[in-house]
C-alpha positions in Angstrom: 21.5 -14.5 65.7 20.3 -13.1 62.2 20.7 -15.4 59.0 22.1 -15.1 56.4 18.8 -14.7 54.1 17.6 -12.1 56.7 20.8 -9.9 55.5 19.9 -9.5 52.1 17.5 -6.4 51.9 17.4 -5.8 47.8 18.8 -6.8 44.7 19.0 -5.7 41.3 20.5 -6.2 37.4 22.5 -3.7 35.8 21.5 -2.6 32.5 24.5 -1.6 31.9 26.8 -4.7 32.0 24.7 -7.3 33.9 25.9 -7.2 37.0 24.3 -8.4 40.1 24.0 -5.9 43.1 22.8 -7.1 46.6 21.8 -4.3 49.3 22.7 -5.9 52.9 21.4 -4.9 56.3 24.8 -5.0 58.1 27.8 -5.7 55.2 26.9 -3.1 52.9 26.7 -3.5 48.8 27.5 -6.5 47.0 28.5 -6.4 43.2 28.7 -9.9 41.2 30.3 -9.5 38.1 29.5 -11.3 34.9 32.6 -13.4 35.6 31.6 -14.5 38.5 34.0 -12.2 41.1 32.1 -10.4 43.7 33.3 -7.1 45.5 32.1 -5.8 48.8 31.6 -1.9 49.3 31.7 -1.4 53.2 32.4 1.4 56.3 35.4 -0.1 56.4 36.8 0.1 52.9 36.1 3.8 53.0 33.2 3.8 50.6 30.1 3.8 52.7 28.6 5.6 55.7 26.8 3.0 56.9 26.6 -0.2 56.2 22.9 -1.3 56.4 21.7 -0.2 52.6 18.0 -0.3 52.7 17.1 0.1 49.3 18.7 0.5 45.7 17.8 1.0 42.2 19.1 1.9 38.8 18.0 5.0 36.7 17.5 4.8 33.1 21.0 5.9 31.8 22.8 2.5 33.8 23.7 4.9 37.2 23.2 3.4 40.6 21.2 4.5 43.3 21.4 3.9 46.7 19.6 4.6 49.8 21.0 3.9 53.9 19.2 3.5 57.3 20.1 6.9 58.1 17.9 8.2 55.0 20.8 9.8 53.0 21.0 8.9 48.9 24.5 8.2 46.8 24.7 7.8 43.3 28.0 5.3 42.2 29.7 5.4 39.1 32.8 3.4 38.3 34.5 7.5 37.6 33.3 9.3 41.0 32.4 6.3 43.2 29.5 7.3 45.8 28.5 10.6 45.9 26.1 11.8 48.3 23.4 13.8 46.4 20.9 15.9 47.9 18.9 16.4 45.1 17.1 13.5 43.9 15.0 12.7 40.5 11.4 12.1 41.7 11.5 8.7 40.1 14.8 7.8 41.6 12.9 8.8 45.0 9.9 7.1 44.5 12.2 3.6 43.7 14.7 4.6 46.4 11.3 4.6 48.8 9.3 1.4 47.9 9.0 -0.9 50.6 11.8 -3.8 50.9 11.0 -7.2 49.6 12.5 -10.2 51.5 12.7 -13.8 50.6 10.9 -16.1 53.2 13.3 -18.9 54.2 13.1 -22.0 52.3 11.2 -24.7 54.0 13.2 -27.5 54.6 13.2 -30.2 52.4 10.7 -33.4 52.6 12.3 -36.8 52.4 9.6 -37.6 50.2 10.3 -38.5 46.1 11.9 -36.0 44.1 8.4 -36.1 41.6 6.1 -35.0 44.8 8.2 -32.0 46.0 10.2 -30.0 43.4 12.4 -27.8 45.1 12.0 -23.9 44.0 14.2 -22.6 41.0 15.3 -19.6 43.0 16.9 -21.9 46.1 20.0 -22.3 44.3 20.2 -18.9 43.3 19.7 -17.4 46.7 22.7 -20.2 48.0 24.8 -19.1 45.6 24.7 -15.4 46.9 25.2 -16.2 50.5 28.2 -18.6 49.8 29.8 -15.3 47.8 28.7 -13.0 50.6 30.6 -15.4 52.9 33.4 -15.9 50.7 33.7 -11.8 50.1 33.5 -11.6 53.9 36.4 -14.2 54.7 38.8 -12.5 52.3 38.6 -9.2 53.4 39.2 -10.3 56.7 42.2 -12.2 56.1 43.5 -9.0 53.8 42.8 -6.8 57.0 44.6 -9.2 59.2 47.7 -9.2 57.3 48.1 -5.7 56.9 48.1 -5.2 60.5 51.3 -7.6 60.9 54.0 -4.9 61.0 57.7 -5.7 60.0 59.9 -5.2 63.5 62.0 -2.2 63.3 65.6 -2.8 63.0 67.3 -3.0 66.3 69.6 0.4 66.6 73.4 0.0 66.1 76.0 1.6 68.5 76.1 5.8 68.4 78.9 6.9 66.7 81.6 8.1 69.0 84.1 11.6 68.5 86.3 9.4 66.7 83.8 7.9 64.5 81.3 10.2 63.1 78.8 9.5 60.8 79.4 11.3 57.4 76.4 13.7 55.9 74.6 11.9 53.2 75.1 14.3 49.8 71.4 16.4 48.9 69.9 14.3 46.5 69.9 16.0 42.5 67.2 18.0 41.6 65.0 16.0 39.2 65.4 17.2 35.4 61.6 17.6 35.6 58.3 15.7 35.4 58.8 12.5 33.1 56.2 12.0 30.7 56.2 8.3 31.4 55.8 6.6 35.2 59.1 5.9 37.1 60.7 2.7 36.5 60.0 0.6 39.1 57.2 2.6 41.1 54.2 1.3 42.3 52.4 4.0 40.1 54.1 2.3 37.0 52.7 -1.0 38.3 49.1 0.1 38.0 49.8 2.3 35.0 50.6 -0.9 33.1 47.5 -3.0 34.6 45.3 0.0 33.4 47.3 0.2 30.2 46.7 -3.7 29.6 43.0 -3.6 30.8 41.1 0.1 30.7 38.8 -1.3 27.3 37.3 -3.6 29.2 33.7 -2.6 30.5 34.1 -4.7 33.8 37.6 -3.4 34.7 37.4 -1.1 37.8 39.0 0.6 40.5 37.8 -2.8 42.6 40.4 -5.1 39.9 43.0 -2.7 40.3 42.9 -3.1 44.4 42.2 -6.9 43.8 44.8 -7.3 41.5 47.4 -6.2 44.1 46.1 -7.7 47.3 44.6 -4.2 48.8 41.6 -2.6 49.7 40.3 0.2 47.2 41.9 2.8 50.1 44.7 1.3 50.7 45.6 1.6 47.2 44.7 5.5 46.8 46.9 5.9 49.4 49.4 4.6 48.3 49.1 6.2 45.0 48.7 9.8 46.9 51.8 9.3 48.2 53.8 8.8 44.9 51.6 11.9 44.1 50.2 10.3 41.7 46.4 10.0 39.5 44.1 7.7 41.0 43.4 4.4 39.4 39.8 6.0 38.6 41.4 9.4 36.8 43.9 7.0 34.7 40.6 4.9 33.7 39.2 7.9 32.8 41.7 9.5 30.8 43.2 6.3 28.8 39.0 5.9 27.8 38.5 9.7 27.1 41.6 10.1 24.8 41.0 7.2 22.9 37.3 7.9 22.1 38.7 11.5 21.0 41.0 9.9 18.8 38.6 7.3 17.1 36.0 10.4 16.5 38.2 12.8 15.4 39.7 10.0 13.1 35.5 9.6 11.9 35.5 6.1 10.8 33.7 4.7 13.6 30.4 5.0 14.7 29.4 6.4 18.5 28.1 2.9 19.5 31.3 1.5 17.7 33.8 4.0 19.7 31.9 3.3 23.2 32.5 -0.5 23.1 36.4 -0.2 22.0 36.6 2.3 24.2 35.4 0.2 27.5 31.6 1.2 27.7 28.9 -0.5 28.3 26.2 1.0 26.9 26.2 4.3 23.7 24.3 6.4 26.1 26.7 6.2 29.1 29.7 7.0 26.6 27.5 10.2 25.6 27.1 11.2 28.9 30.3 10.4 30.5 32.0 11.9 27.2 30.3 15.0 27.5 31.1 15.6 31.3 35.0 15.3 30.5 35.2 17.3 27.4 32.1 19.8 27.4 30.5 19.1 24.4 28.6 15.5 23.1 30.5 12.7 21.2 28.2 13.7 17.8 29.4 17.5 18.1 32.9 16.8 18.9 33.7 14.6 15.9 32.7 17.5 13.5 
């Protein structure tokens, strides 16, 4: 049976907001927050296409790279998720294609006095990542297993006989058109408000929405789609982008300023994400 240690295949830092990222050989990508909370990208959640991630990296403006056993490369961003790219930076490739580093496994400890043998400092570090790898993988299982318990459908009454027929229910009103505001009471309206409440922080995502209600990240797109309504990632997005425009347009505030009210991590991933919604850079757009 393979350990634990022998499932880790990478790891690396964000420079965007710190965050810990652990490639996997067979439970795909691991992200530890700053706060502690880890999330689990997998086949099954919809995200991956395999889940063996052989190799990862981050380029210089804070995007992620990654790299699978079958050779393909995604970037992720918390806006578009993992996009499979076919063209690659030749620096991003180079990364993406040096050769995995594994830990060794940790001898096991003498019995000898604490001043002979000093345990190494990265011991507790690496047992601190398995016990959240464990503890991601327990949960989703348990998440999984309850969404497959189905309420038993409602035993069918008696048909209505000649005498008793069941009356037509009356067409429902036409609706007076769309409401600028969610509907009361909708499950869109539910994760409106959690975005409302949350979007300027940098470490809110699509994965604390979904955690937030008990779900995985598809299950709650789903159910979104449904209401035919945006995804959690488009109201991120938007609530982020029209706030920036705002605070420029109002010019008291500097670019670095409007990136951290507005939920970014770093100036230059405000520029760039600014400029991909609107067309034009943050400096041009405020004049």
């Amino acid at each position: 049976m393979v350990s634990e240690s022998q499932n880790i295949n990478t790891s690396a830092i964000s420079p965007a907001d710190s965050s810990l990222w652990i490639a996997t050989s067979a439970r795909g990508l691991v992200r530890v927050g700053k706060n502690g909370k880890a999330f689990s990208y997998t086949v099954e959640k919809g995200d991956l296409q395999s889940n063996n991630i052989v190799s990862l990296t981050f380029g210089d403006d804070g995007l992620l790279w990654i790299k699978d056993d079958c050779g393909d490369v995604f970037s992720y961003s918390s806006f578009s998720g993992f996009v499979k790219q076919s063209e690659v930076p030749g620096n991003i490739a180079a990364a993406l294609s040096s050769p995995v580093i594994k830990e060794e496994a940790a001898p096991a400890p003498s019995l000898a006095p604490a001043a002979a043998h000093t345990v190494p400092y990265w011991v507790p570090v690496l047992l601190t990542i398995l016990l959240l790898i464990c503890l991601s993988v327990i949960f989703f299982r348990r998440k999984t297993t309850a969404a497959q318990v189905e309420t038993p459908a409602p035993k069918p009454g008696p048909k209505p006989g000649p005498e008793h027929k069941a009356e037509p229910k009356p067409a429902p009103k036409p609706a007076p058109g769309p409401e600028p505001e969610p509907v009361e009471g909708s499950f869109y309206e539910q994760v409106y408000t959690l975005v409302m409440e949350n979007f300027r922080n940098a470490d809110f995502g699509v994965e604390d929405v979904a955690a937030a209600f008990g779900i995985s990240r598809v299950h709650l797109n789903r159910k979104l789609k449904a209401e035919n309504s945006p995804s959690p990632s488009d109201m991120i997005k938007t609530m982020r982008m029209e706030l920036a425009a705002g605070m420029l347009k109002d010019g008291t505030h500097s670019i670095s300023e409007v990136a951290q009210e507005c939920g970014f991590s770093s100036a230059s991933y405000f520029s760039s994400a600014f400029k991909e919604y609107y067309g034009v850079a943050p400096a041009a757009y405020e004049k």
